[in-house]
N, C-alpha and C positions, 0 to 999 in steps of 0.2 A: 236542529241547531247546528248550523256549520262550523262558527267562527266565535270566541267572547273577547278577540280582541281589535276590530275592524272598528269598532266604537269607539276606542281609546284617543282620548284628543291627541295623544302622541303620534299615533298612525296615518299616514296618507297613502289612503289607496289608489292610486292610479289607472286608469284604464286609458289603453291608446300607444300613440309609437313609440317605444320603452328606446328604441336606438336614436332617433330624435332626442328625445328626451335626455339621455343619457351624453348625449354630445354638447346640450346643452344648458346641463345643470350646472353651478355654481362648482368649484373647490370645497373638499370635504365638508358637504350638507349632512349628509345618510351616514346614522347609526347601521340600519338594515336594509338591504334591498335583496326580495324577494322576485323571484322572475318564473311565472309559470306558464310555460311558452309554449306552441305549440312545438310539433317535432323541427327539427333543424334541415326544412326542404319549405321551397315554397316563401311566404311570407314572416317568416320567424325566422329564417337562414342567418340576417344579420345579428340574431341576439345570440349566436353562437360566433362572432368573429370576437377574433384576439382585439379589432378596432373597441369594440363593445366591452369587454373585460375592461381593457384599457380606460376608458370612460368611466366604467363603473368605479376601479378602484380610485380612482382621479376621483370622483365625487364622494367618497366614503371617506367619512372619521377616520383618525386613525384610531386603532380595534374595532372598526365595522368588519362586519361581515356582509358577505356576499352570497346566494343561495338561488342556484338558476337548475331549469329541468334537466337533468342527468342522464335521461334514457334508459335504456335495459340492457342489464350487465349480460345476460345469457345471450343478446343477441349483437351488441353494442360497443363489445370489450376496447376492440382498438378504438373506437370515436372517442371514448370516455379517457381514455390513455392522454388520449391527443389533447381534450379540454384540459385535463391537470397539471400535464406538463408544458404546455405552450399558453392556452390562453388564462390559467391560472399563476403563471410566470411571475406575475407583479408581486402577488401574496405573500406573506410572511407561511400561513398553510394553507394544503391545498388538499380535499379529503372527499371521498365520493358515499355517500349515506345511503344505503336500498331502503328501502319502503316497500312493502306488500300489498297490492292494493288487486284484488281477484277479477276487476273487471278491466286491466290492462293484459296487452299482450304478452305470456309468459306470466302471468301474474305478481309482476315486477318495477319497479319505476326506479329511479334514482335521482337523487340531490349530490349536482357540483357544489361544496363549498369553499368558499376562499377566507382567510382572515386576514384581514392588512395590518399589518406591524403598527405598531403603536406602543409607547414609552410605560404605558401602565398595565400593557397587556400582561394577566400574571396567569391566562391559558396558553398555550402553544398550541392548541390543536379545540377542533369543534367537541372531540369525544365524551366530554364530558358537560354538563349544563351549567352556564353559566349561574345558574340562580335555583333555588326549588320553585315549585310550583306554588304559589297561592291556591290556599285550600278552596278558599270561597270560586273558582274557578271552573271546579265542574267540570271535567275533560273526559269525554268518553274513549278517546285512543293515546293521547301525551301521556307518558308518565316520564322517571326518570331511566327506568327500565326500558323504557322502548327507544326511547332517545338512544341508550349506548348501544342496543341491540342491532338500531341502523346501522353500523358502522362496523356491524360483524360482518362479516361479507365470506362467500364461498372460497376456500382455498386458493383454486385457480388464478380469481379475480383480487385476490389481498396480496397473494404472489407476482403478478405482473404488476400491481399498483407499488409495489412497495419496491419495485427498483426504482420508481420518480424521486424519491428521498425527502419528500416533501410529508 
């Protein structure tokens, strides 16, 4: 069981040109857009432009959030730099999440998040979870623990992030 919430009438999953797409969605549609892209070479290059960012946050509520492939901090530092500070610009935050996952390279992956200002935003920052988790849910890797734990990040990499001021 991959997924318990791909069902949810709320959710539309998309498959197909996300930068299309993204150029031509409506003014704040998306609560959430999720972007799991391939790497940023090749045919996915544009879902890592600031054009792109731009779109997205253009089509997000305000307090959506934003959540696109982040790469590998061990191997990736300056790329990731560059998406929080430049094409994450528009955001009220901008916050990079690791993830573990043992069959990526470095056994590593990372989530760009962005959060767009919004007048009843009463988070500042993704670090914490907006909601608990419904028990009836079942999640074999989510908890609230893992959620914070993304956003511990190695020395190095929380030190170079944290001069963006974001």
């Amino acid at each position: 069981k991959q997924s318990t919430g791909s069902a949810d009438p709320r959710a539309d999953l998309l498959i197909g040109d996300g930068l299309a797409f993204a150029r031509a969605a409506a003014d704040e549609t998306y609560d959430v857009i999720i972007v799991d892209s391939s790497d940023p070479v090749g045919p996915a290059d544009g879902l890592f432009s600031k054009d792109f960012y731009a779109n997205a946050h253009r089509i997000l509520k305000p307090n959506g959030i934003l959540a696109t492939q982040g790469e590998c901090l061990w191997v990736n530092g300056e790329f990731i730099e560059i998406l929080l500070k430049e094409n994450l610009a528009p955001f009220a935050s901008a916050e990079y999440a690791s993830i573990q996952v043992p069959t990526y390279p470095s056994g590593q992956i990372g989530c760009c998040i962005g959060r767009k200002a919004g007048a009843t935003s009463t988070l500042p920052s993704c670090r914490e979870p907006a909601r608990e988790v419904p028990a009836d849910m079942d999640l074999r890797y989510y908890s609230k623990d893992m959620h914070q734990a993304a956003f511990a990040l190695p020395a190095f990499m929380a030190k170079r992030l944290s001069a963006l001021g974001k």
